[in-house]
N, C-alpha and C positions, 0 to 999 in steps of 0.2 A: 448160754444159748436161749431164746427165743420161743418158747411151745405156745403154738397158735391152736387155740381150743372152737370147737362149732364151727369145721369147716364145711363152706356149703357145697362143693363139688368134689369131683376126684381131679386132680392137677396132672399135668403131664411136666418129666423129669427131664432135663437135658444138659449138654456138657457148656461149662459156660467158654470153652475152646470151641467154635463150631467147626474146627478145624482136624481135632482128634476121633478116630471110632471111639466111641464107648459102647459097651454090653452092658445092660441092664439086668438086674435078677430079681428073685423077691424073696423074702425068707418062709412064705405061705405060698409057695406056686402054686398048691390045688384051689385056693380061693381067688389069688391074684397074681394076675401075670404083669410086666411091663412090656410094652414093645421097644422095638430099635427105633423109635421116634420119643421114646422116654415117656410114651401116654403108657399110665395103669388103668389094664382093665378086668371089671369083673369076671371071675370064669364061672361063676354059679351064681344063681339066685336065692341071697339068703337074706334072713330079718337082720336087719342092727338091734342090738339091745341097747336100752339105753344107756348102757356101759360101755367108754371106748373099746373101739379093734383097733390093736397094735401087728403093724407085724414093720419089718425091715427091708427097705431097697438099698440095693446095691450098682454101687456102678464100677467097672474095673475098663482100664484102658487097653486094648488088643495091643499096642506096641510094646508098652514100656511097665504092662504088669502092674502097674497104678490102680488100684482099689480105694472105693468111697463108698464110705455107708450112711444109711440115714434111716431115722424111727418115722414111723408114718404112723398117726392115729386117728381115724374114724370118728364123727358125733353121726347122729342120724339130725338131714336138715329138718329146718322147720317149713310147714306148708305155708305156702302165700298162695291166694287164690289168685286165678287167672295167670302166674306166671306160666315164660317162655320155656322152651328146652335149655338147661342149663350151659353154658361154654364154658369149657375146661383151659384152664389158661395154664402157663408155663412157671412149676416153680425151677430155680436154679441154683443149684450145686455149689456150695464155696471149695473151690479146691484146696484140698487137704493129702496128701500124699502118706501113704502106709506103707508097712515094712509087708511083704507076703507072709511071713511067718509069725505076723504079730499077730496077738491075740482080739477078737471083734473090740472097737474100742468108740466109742462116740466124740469125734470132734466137733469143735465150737465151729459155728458157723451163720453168715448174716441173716438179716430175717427175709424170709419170703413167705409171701403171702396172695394166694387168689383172689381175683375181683371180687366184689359183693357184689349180688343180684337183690335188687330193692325195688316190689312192684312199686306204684304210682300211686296215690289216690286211698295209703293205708287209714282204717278208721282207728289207726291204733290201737292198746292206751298210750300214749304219749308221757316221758321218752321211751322212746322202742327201741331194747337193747339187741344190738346186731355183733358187735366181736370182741374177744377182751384178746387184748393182747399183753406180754408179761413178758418180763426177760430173766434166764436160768440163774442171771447174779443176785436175784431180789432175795434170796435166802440168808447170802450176805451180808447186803448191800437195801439199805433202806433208798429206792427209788419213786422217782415222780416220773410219770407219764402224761404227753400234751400232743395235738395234732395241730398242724397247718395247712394252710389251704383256701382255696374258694368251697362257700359255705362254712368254713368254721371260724378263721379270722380275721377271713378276706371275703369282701360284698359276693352272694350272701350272707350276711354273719349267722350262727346261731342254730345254722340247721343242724351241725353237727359236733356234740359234745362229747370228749371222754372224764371218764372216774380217773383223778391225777393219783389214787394209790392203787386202786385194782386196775387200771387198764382198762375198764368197760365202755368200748363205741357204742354212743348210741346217738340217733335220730331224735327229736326234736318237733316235727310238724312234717304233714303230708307231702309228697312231692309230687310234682308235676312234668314229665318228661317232653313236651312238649315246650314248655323253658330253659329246663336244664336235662338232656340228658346224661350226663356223667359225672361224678364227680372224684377227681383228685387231689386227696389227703399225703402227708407225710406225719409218721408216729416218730417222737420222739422220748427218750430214755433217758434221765439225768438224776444225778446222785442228788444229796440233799443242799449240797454247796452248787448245786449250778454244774455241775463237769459233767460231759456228756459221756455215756456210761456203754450208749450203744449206737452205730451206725445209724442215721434215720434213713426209713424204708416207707416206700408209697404205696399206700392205700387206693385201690380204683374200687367207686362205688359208681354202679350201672343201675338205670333208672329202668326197670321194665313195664314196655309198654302197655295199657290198658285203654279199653276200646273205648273211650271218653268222647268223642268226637264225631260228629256227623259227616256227611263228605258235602261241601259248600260248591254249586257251580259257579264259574265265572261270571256268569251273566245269567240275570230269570228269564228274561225276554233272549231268546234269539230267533235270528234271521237268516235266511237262505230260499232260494229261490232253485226252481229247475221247470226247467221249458217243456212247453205242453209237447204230449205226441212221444215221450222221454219212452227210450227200451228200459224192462227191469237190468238192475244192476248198474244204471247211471247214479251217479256220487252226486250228493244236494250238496253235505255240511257237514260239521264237526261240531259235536257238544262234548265242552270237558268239566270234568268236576274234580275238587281236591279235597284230599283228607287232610290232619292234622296230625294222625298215628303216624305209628313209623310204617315207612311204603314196605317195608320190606318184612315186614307180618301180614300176620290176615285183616287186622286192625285198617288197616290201610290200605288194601287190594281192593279196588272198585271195579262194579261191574255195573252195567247199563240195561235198560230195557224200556220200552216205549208201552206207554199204559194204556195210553187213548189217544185215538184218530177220529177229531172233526174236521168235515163230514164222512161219515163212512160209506160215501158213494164216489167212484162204482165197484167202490171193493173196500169192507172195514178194515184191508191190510197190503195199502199199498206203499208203505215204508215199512223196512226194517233197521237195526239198529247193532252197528257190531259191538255186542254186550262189554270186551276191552279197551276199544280205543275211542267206542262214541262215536263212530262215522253212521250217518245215516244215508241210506243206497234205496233205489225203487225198488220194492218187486213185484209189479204186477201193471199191466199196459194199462192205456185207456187216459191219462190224462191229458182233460180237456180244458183250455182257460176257458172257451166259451159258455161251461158247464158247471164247472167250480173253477173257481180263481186262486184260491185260497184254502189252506190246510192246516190244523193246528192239531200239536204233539205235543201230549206229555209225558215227560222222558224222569224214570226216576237212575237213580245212582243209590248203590247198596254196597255198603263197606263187607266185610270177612268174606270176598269174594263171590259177595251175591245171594250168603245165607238170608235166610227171609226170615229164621228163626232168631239168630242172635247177630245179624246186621241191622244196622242204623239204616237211616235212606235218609231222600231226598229226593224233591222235583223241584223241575225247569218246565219251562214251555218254548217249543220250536215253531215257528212261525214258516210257513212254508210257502211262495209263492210262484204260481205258476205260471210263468210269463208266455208272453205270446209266438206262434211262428206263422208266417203267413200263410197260413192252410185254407184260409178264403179266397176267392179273388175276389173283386168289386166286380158286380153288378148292375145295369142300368135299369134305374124303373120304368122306364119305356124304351119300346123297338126305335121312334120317330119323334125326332124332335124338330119345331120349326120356329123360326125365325125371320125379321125382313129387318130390313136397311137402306138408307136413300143411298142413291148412285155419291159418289166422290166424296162419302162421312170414311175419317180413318179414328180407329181408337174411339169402336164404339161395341159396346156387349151388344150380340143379336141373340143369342139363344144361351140360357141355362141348359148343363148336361147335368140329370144329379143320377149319385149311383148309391147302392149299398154293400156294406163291409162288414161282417160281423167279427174282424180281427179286432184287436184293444185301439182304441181310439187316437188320431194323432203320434201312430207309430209309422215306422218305414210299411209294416206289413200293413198298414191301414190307407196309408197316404197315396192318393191315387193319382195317375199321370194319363195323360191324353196325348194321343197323337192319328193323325188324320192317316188313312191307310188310302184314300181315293179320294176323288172327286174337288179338290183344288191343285192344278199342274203347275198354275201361276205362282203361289206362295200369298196368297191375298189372305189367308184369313191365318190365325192362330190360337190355340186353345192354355188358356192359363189356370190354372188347380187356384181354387179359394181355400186357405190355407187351413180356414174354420169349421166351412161347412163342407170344403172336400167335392165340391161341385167343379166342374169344367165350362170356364167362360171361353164362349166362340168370340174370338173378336177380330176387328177387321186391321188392318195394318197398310194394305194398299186401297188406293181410291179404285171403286167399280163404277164402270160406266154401262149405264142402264141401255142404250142403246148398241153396245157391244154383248151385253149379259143381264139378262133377266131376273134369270136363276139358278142356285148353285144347290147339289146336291152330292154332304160331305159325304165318307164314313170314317167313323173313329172307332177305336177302340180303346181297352183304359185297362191300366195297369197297375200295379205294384209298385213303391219304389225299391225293393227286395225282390227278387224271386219267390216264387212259388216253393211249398215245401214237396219237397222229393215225391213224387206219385201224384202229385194234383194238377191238375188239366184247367185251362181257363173253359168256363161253359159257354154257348151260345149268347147268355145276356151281357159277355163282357164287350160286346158290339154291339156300335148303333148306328143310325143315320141321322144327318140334319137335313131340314129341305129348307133352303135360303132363298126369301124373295127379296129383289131387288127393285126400289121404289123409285120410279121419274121426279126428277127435281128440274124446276127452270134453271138451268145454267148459263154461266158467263159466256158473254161472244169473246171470240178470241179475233184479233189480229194475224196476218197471215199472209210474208211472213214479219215473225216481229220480234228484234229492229230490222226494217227497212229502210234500204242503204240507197239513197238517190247521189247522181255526179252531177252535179251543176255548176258552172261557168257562173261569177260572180258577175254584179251588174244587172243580174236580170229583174226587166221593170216591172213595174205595181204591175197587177189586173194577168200577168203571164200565166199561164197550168202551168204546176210543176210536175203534178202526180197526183194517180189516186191509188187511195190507200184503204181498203175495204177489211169489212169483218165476214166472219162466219159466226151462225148460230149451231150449236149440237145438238138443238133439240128439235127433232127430224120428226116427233111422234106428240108436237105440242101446235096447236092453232096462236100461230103467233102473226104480226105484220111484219112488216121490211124492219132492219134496223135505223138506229139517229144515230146521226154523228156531231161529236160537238169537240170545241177544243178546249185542251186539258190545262194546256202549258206550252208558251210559243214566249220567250223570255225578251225576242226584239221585237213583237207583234207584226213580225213581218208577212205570216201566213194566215191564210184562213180555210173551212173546210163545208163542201156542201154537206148540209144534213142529211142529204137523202142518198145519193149517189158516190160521196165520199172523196169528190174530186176537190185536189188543195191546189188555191192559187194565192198569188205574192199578192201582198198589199202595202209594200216596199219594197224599193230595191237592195237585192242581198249584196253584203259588204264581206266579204272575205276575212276585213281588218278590225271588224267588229269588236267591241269587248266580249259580245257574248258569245264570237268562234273562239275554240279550243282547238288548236294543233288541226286546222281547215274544216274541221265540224262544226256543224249547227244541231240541237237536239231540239226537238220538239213534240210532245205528246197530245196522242186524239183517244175521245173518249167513245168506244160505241156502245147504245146503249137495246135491250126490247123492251118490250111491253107483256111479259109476264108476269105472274101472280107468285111469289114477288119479285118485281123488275130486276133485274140483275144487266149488269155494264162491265165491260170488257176495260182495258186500255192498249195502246200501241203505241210505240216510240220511232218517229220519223228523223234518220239521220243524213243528213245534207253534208255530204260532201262538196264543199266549194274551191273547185277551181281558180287560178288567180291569173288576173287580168292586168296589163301595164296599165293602170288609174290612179298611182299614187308617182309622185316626180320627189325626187330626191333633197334632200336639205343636210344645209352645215352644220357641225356638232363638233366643239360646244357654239353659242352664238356670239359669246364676248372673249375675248384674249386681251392679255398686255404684251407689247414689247419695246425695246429700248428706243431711243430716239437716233442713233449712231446704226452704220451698218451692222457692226457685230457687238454683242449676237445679237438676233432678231428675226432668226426664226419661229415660227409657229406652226404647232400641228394641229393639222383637223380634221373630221372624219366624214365620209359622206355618209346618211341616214336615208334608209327605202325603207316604208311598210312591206315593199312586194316582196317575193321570193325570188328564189331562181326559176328562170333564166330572167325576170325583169327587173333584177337588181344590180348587184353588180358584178365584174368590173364597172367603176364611175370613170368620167371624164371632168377635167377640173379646169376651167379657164376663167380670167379674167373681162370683163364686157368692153367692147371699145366705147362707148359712153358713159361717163365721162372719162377725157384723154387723162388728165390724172391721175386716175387707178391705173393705170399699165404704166403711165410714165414713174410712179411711186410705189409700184407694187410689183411682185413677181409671183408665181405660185409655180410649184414644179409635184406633180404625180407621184408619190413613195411606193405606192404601192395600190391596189384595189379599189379598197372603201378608205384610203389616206391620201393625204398631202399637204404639201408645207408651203406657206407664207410665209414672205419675206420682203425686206425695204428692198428696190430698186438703187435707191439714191443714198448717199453718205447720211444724209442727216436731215430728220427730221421732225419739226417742232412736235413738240409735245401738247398732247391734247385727245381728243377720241373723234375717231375718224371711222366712220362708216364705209365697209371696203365689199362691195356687191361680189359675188360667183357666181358664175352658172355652170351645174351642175349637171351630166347627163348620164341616165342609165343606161343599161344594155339591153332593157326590151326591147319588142317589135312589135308596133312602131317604139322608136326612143321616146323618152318623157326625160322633159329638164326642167330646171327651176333654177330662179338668180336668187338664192339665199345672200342676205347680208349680214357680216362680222363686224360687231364693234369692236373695235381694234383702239384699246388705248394705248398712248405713246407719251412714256414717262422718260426721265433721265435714271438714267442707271451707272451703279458703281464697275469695279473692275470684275466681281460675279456674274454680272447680269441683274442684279435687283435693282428695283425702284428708290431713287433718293429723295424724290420730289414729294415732301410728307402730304401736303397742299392739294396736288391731282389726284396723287394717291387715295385720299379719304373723299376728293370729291368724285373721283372715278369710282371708287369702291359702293358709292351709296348709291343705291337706283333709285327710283321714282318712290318704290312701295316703300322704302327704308324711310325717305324722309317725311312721306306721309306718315306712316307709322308714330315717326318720332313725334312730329306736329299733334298729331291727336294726343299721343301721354302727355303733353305738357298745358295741352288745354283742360282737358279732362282733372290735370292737379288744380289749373285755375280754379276750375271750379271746383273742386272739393274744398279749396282752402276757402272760396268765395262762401260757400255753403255756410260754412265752418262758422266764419265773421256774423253770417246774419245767426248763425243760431245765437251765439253768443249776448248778441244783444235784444235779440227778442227774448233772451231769457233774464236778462239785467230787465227788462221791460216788465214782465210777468212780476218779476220779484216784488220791485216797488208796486205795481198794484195790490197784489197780495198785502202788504202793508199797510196801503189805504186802506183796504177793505176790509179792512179786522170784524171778527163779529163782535159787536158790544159786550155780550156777553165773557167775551174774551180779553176785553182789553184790561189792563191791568195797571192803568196810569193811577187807578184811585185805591188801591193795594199801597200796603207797606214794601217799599223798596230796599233790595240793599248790593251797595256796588261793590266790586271789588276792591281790596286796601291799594290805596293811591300813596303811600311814601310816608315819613314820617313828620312830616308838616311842612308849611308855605317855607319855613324857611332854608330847608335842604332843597327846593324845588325851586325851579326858572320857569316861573308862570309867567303867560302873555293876557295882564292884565285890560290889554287893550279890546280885549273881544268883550269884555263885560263894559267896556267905556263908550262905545261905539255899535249900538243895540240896533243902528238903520242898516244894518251891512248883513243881516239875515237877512237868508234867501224870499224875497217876496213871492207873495201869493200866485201872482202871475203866471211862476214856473211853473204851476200844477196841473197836470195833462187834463186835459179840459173834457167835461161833464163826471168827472170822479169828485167826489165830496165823503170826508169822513161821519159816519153818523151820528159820533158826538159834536160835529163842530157845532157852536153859534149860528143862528141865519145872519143873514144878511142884513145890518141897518146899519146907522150912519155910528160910523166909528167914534167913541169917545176920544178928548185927546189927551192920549198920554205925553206925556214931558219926552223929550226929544234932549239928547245929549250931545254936548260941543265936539267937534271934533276930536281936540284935545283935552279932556276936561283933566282938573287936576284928580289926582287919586283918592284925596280926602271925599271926595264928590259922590264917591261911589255908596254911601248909605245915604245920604239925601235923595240920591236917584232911584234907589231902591223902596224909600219909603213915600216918595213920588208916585211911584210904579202904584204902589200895593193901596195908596189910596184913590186912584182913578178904578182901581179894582176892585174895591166895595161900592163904587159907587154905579159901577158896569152892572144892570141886572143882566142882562147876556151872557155877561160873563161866565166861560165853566169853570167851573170850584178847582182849578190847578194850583190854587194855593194848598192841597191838603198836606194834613201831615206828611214829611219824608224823612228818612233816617238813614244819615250820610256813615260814609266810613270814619273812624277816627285816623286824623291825619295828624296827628302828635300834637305836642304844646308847644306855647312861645308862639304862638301865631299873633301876628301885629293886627290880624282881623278881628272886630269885636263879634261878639256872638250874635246871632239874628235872632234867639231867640228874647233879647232886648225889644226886639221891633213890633210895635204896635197896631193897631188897625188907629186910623184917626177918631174912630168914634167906639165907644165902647159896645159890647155884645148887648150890651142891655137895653139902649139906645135903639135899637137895628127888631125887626119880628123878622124871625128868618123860619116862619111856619110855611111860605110859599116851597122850603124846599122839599116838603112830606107830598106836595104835587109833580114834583120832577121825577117820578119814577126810582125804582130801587139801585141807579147808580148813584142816587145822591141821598141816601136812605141814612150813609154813616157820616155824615156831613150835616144832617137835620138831628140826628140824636145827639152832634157833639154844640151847636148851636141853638136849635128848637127845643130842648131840651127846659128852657126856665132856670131857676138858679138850680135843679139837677144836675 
């Protein structure tokens, strides 16, 4: 058995059957009693010595005569400061069954053990030995003793150690109950080999709490607000604060109270503050926003229940504000406000209303509203709130006429957009008046009335009256003269209008079928104008109804038709055409003219209907061609009107359809007058583009070759090193026409050269030297005799220009049967010759004097 030594409390007994009675007993009942809940309690107050008190509980079953006994021994605990009231926890009974008549006898039984109570925050000495625990076999039985658990070998490790041969629990470092309050161990019992020796039995170590901790509010700053005018006992706000003790000690019971109230007007104590839950309530009248707006608490919090002695504290600050209710009205700063406005101005300010408010600015209670209680019936004027400065614009919305109303005298009054609070009465200044004057303006003449609708019978001629059409002035109270009348817009200039009197007469005859009637209207506008400061002019719209007159005589529609040259078929339909209306249009009448007898003998026309009827051949057959077929045509007015309109009727051969086979009439019947004109102009009009065309062409082949003559000297490049493109790989792969070089008279003579052009290098003008002249056919050999012929009438040429200069041909391959010219000589040697006159020729012949004036250089 198990003897647990330095128990810290008294334990209470109970049946580990919760289901059996047991009686409890004790073997000292004058010292200790047990109750029927199995708690032992003291029955006197006496010292512990530091020597155990033993005495014996007993438990026996009422059913079944079943008796348990157990030894119970006493230490006196150790003090820890600050601990709580101890909890007496439940030790439990192993059932062991006795004989009634056996002698007391102690059976083995598991271990049970009380919580440990462990303040918080010990200073030690460290380790701080708390329980030893042993088992009755160690006498024995050489045991080792170990615990498990969080804090011994589970995170946290290390807090708590036992002595693995005496038993002794002990602690390690401070603990903290606000991280861990509890902790549970399991003791273990094991022989020397490892074999477990005893039941393992768990350990509760309880952290008691210690007042370590201040109480923290949620927030420093708080907010809450409660409307002016507030009865005591309206609820503003809630401040809460938290401890980190356990709530459920004194450690942890907070309580509240408010320290200071700025401002302390009109009372230093118009909050209070419920010291448990932190609710803060008014108590005392009197707030005013317009007086204090604003109120500032500080609220402290005091843990052990609000001891001031051995509680911790803490403050916040409460922020209190006092918002507005409408308990002012608006007021006006004057009884009489005035204003003026010209007659017929709309959406125009005449008078500023300004009022005053001492509620919070730009609130409902502050925002002020107008409305007129008299003195507009009409609805002419309207009051609009300036959203800023809270003023009331009078403004006008209908045109006032100065000669109807002079002046208007409103009354307004001005409101709230909230109510009033409960008890307050709008005062006298919340009404006022406006006096509105109404200012004369020159105004427009009107027409009257306008449009005016005149009927008239079309036809009527120039110079007739149709109407007169006058204005009115409104300004009855202005020295004004007669009004002018002028015209505005007359779109067929058929009217005109006196300036003075306003009477309009035609200056053409009205035409009913005019472009410019619409559906029998004519519009026309006149302008009246006074002579006010400043002049102002009316307009008026003259509308002519025109009547329709039998003036227009009827015509055929369409004007040309085809048809066959055979009786059938060879009908034709066609329509009569009136400008008039009804009754002077139709029904038409359709007949053929008796001159010429032809049309009736060749032709038939028969009435289909109204505005129709149909042409037709007379006779079997007839030649084809375009035949001009006269009608006269008559309407149904009164009097009648007719007209002989004429049809060009072509007459083609036609197939078994009815269509045209005659391609020939066809295209030449199909083309009118305008077609074949048309076509004659495109084809001249190409003449001439192409015509264009030819001369540009050559007047630009003309340009070119001048541009050639006319080189500038300084451009020409004959007396340059030339070089030509490769011409082949010599004379003898080549089919040359040696004859252009044999036959030197067959260049183009001088003659052709368009006459007063001359190039600026050429030679003047003198009597030509003569060069040798070549037979028509000369033989081929001939051709370097003629060559050095040439080149010696050409030193001997002072005229002559130096076109002999160097030149540098392409290489035209070997094997040429030509001997080289560079064989060829001048007949007289350079030495022979002063060729210093050519350092006078100017710098085109500058490299021609250095390669010959030059001396034997």
């Amino acid at each position: 058995m198990f003897l647990i030594e330095n128990f810290v409390q008294l334990s209470p007994f109970r049946s580990c059957d919760g289901n059996k009675k047991i009686h409890f007993g004790s073997s000292e009942p004058e010292d200790f009693r047990v109750g029927e809940d199995g708690v032992v309690y003291a029955e006197r107050s006496f010292q512990l010595s530091a020597e155990p008190t033993e005495f014996v509980v007993s438990a026996q079953d009422k059913e079944t005569q079943e008796e348990w006994q157990m030894k119970v021994k006493l230490t006196p605990e150790p003090a820890f400061a600050g601990a709580s009231e101890k909890k007496i926890e439940d030790i439990v009974f192993p059932w062991q069954q006795y004989k009634h008549s056996s002698p007391l006898k102690r059976q083995k039984r598991d271990w049970v053990i009380p919580p440990i109570n462990l303040p918080e925050n010990s200073r030690g000495p460290f380790p701080q030995e708390l329980v030893r625990i042993r088992s009755d076999r160690d006498k024995s039985l050489s045991l080792r003793y170990s615990v498990t658990g969080p804090g011994a070998d589970q995170p946290p490790t290390g807090i708590f150690i036992i002595n693995p041969i005496s038993g002794q629990l002990s602690v390690t470092k401070p603990l903290d109950r606000e991280q861990i309050a509890s902790f549970h161990l399991r003791a273990h019992a094991v022989d020397v080999n490892g074999n477990q020796v005893e039941n393992p039995i768990d350990i509760v170590i309880n952290v008691i709490d210690m007042n370590d901790n201040r109480p923290e509010f949620l927030h420093q700053v708080w907010n809450g607000t409660v409307p002016e005018g507030s009865k005591p006992g309206t609820y503003v706000m809630t401040v809460t604060a938290i401890d980190a003790d356990d709530p459920n000690a004194q450690n942890g019971m907070l309580r509240y109270r408010i320290l200071s109230q700025a401002p302390s007007s009109p009372s230093p104590n118009m909050f209070t503050i419920n010291n448990e839950t932190g609710d803060i309530i008014t108590v005392a009248a009197g707030l005013d926003r317009e007086k204090v707006q604003q109120y500032t608490l500080i609220i402290q919090a005091t843990d052990m229940e609000g001891n001031p002695t051995y509680g911790l504290s803490n403050t916040a600050t409460a922020v209190i504000t006092v918002t507005d209710v409408n308990d002012n009205p608006p007021e006006f700063t004057a009884m009489t406000f005035y204003g003026e406005v010209p007659e017929n101005r709309v959406d125009v300010i005449v008078a500023n209303l300004t009022v005053t408010d001492k509620d919070q600015p730009h609130t409902p209670a502050w925002n002020a509203m107008y409305r007129m209680t008299g003195g507009d019936p009409t609805g002419r004027f309207t009051i609009l709130t300036d959203p800023n400065s809270n003023d009331g614009l009078v403004t006008v919305v209908k045109p006032i006429d100065f000669e109807t109303n002079r002046m208007f005298v409103l009354t307004v009054a001005a409101e709230n957009q909230v109510p009033l609070a409960k008890g307050i009465q709008h005062p006298p200044q919340s009404t006022a008046t406006v006096s509105i004057t109404v200012i004369d303006v020159n105004e427009s003449p009107y027409f009257v009335p306008n449009p005016k609708l005149v009927r008239q019978e079309e036809g009527l001629l120039a110079g007739s009256t149709l109407t007169t059409f006058t204005a009115q002035d409104p300004d009855r109270y202005m020295q004004q003269t007669s009004l002018r009348y002028s015209k505005l817009s007359d779109p067929a200039n058929w009217l005109k209008i006196d300036p003075i009197n306003g009477q309009i007469t035609t200056t053409a005859v009205l035409d009913r079928e005019s472009i410019y009637v619409q559906n029998n209207m004519y519009n026309a506008t006149f302008l009246a104008s006074d002579n006010g400061i400043p002049p102002m002019s009316g307009t008026g719209t003259l509308q002519i109804y025109l009547l329709d007159i039998n003036d227009n005589a009827p015509q055929v529609n369409p004007k040309e038709a085809t048809t066959c040259e055979t009786l059938q078929p060879n009908a034709i339909n066609i329509t009569a055409v009136d400008p008039d209306i009804d009754p002077n249009a139709g029904p038409f009448a359709f007949e053929l003219p008796d001159t010429p007898a032809s049309i009736k003998r060749n032709w038939t026309i028969v009435r289909i209907s109204g505005d129709h009827a149909q042409l037709s051949l007379r006779i079997r057959f007839l030649e084809a061609g375009i035949y001009d077929v006269p009608i006269v045509i008559t309407d149904s007015g009164n009097p009648h009107a007719s007209s002989t309109s004429v049809l060009k009727v072509k007459v083609c051969q036609c197939d078994i359809n009815g269509d045209c086979t005659d391609v020939d009439r066809i295209v030449g019947a199909g083309l009118g007058t305008g077609a074949i004109i048309a076509i004659l102009l495109c084809i001249i009009i190409l003449l001439i583009l192409v015509l264009m065309f030819v001369v540009w062409m050559k007047r630009r082949d003309k340009e070119r070759q001048a541009k050639q003559l006319l080189i500038d000297p300084e451009d020409d490049v004959r007396d340059n090193i030339l070089k030509y493109d490769e011409e082949g790989g010599g004379e003898e792969d080549q089919d040359y026409d040696l004859s252009q070089l044999q036959q030197p008279d067959t260049v183009e003579p001088d003659a052709i050269k368009p006459v007063g052009i001359r190039r600026l290098d050429e030679r003047p003008i003198h009597a030509e030297p003569q060069y040798p002249v070549r037979s028509a056919a000369p033989h081929p050999g001939d051709i370097g005799d003629f060559i050095n012929e040439g080149l010696k009438a050409a030193d001997n040429d002072p005229t002559a220009p130096p076109y002999d200069s160097l030149l540098v041909f392409d290489y035209e391959g070997s094997g040429s049967t030509a001997g080289s010219l560079s064989s060829l000589n001048s007949s007289s040697s350079g030495g022979e010759q002063d060729y210093d006159y050519l350092n006078d020729w100017g710098p085109r012949f500058k490299k021609l004097a250095d390669m010959y004036g030059g001396g034997d250089d």
